[in-house]
N, C-alpha and C positions, 0 to 999 in steps of 0.2 A: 710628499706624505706617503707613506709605507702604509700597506692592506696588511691585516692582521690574517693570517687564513685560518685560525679559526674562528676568527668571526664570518670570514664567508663560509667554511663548512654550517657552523650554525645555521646563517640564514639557506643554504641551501637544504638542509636537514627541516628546515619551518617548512618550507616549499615543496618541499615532498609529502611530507608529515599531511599537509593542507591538502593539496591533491588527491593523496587515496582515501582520505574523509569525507571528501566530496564526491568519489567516485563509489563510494561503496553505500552515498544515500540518495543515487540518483532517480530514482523508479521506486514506484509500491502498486503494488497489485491489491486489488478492492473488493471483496465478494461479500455479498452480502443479497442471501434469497432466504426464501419462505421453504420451510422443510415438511409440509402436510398440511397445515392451517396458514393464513398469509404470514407475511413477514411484520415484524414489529414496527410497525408505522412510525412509531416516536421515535424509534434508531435508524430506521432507512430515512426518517425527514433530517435526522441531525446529521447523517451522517453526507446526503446532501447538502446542505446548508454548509458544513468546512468544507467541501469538495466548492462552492459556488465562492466562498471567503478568500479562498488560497489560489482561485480562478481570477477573482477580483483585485489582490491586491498583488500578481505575478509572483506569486510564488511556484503557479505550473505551468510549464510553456506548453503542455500535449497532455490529452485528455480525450481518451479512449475507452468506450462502453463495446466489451468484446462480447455480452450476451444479456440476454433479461431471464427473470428465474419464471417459473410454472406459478409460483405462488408469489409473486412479486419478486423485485430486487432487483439487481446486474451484477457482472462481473467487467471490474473497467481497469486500465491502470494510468497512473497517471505520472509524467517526469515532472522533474525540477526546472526552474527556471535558471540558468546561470546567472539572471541579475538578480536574483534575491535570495538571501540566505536563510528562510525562514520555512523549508524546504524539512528539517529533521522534527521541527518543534509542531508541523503540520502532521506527519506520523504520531509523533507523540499522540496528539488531540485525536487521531484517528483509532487511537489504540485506548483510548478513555473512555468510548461508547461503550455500553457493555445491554445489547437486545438479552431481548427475554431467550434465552438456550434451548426453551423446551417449543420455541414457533419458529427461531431466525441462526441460520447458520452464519456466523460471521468470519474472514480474517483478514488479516492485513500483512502481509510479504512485503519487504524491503527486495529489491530487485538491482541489476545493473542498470537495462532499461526496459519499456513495455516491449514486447514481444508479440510482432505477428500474427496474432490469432482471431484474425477474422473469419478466418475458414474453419473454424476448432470450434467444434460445442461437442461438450457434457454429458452425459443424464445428468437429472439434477436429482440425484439420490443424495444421503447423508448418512455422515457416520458421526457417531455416540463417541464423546472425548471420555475420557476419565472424569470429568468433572463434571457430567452431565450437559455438560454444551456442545454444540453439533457444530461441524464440517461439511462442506459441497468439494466438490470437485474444480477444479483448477485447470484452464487451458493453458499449453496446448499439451500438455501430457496427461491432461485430466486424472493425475492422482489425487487423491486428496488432501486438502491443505492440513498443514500444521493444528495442532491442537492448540487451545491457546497456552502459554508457559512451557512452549516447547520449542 
């Protein structure tokens, strides 16, 4: 029986395709503090709550709190588990919070992996998006995170 080669280019094209998919939703980076009055309690609890859900059912194999904020929060990141693919859908949900803008700076970075930064703290200052929703700074280069829709 004769290989057709392009059915193996196909399957080998799936297999790549599958690969850099996976690798570019490996890591998110988690901030989420209090910018002058505390942080939003009902979106630091929820946003606890899918971080303990996607701990629980292996969707994270490493899970990392790289600081805690002045007015509550942390900045943590967390990777993917290789045995479960529920790893982008857990971003998603993480991207669905949405704290009050005017008490809680929030974002959520898609990353390679978590990065080093247990030696790396911030100020925890903040900055004003266009949208009225606020940003903290970001280890280990402590710029400031993305806006959100940016």
């Amino acid at each position: 029986m004769k290989k057709s080669p392009i059915a193996f280019i196909f399957a080998a094209l799936l297999v790549t395709a599958a690969g850099a998919n996976a690798a570019d939703n490996r890591a998110v980076e988690i901030n989420i503090n209090g910018i002058g009055p505390g942080v939003d309690e009902a979106a630091f609890t929820t946003v606890k709550q899918v971080i303990g859900n996607a701990v629980a059912n292996g969707v994270i194999d490493k899970f990392i709190v790289n600081g805690r904020g002045i007015e509550g929060g942390f900045f943590a990141c967390a990777e993917s588990s290789s045995r479960n693919k529920g790893f982008v859908s857990f971003i998603k949900q993480l991207r669905t919070i949405t704290p009050n803008p005017s008490t809680t700076a929030y974002s959520i970075n898609a990353v390679e992996a978590c990065a080093d930064t247990s030696n790396t703290f911030c100020t925890q200052d903040a900055f004003m998006c266009p949208d009225g929703s606020y940003v903290g700074r970001v280890p280990p280069s402590c710029e400031f995170a993305p806006c959100p829709g940016n």
